[in-house]
C-alpha positions in Angstrom: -131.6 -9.4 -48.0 -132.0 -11.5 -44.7 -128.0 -11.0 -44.5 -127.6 -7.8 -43.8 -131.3 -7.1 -42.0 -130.5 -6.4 -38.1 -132.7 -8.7 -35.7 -134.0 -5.4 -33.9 -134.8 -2.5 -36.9 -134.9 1.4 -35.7 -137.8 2.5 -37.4 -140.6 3.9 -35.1 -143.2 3.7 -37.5 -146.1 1.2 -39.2 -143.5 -1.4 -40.4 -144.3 -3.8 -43.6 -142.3 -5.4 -46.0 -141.6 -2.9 -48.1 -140.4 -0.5 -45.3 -138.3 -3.4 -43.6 -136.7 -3.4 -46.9 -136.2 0.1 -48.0 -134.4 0.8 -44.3 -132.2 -2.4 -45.4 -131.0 -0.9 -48.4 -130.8 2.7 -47.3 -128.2 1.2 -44.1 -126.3 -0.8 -46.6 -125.9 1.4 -49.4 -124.7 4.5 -46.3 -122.4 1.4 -45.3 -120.7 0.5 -48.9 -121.2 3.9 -50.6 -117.4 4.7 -49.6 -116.2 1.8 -51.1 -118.3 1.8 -54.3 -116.9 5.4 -54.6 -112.9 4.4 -54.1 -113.5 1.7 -57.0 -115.3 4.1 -59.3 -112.5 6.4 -58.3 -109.9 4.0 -59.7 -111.6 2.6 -62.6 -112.3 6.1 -64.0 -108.3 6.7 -63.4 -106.5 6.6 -66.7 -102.8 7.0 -65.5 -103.4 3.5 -63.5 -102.6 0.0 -65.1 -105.3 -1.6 -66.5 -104.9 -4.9 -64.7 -105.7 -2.5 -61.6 -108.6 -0.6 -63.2 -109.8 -4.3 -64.1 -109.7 -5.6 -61.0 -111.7 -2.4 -59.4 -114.0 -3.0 -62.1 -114.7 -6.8 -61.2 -115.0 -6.1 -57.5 -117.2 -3.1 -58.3 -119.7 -5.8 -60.1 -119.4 -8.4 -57.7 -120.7 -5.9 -55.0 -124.2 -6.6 -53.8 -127.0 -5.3 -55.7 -128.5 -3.4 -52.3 -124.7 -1.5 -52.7 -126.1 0.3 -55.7 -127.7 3.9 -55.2 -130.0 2.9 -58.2 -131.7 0.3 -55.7 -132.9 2.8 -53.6 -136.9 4.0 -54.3 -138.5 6.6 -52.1 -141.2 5.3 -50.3 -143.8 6.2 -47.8 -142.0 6.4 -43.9 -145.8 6.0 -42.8 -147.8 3.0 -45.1 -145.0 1.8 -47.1 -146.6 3.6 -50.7 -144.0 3.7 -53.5 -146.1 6.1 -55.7 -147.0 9.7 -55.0 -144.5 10.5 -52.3 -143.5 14.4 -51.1 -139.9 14.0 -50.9 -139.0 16.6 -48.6 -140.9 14.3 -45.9 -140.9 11.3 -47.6 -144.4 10.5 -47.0 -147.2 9.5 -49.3 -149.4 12.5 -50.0 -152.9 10.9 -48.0 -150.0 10.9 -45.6 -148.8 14.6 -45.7 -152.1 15.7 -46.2 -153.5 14.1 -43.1 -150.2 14.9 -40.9 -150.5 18.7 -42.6 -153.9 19.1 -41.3 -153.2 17.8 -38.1 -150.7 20.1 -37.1 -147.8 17.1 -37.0 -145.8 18.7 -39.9 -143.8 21.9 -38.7 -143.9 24.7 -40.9 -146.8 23.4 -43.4 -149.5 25.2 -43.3 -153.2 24.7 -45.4 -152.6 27.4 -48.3 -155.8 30.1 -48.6 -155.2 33.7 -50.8 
């Protein structure tokens, strides 16, 4: 992981270890996705040799694990929280609540009927 972690990181927000690491594998899989999808590309191509599709596959499994869309879990952008996350603001939802009621979340508003 320390390989491809940048010695200043552009998050502007209560930074952990899990955080540090979620950013690292969001930037690298943004970096490799094009690449992982040109292999899978030729793999999946039947009118190539196979020795070609063979060697796609191989470099497609030598890739980094942090390459792998699967690697990514949505976590918290505030306390680092893996569980009980709101997507659409990827925050925890102690989080969203308490950004909700504050007024820090545009367009949510406290529901009454």
């Amino acid at each position: 992981m320390s390989q491809f972690r940048a010695k200043t990181l552009d998050i502007g927000c209560f930074v952990n270890k899990w955080i540090i690491r979620d950013h690292t594998k969001r930037k690298v899989f943004k970096e490799n996705e094009p690449e992982r999808q040109a292999l899978r590309y030729i793999i999946r191509n039947t009118t190539l040799p196979q020795r070609v599709r063979a060697q796609a596959q191989l470099q497609l499994s030598q890739m980094h694990c942090y390459t792998r869309p699967s690697q990514i879990k949505n976590r918290c952008i505030m306390g680092g929280k893996g569980r009980g996350i709101v997507t659409d603001f990827r925050m925890g939802r102690f989080q969203f609540r308490m950004n909700a009621l504050a007024g820090n979340l545009p367009g949510v508003r406290k529901a009454s009927w």
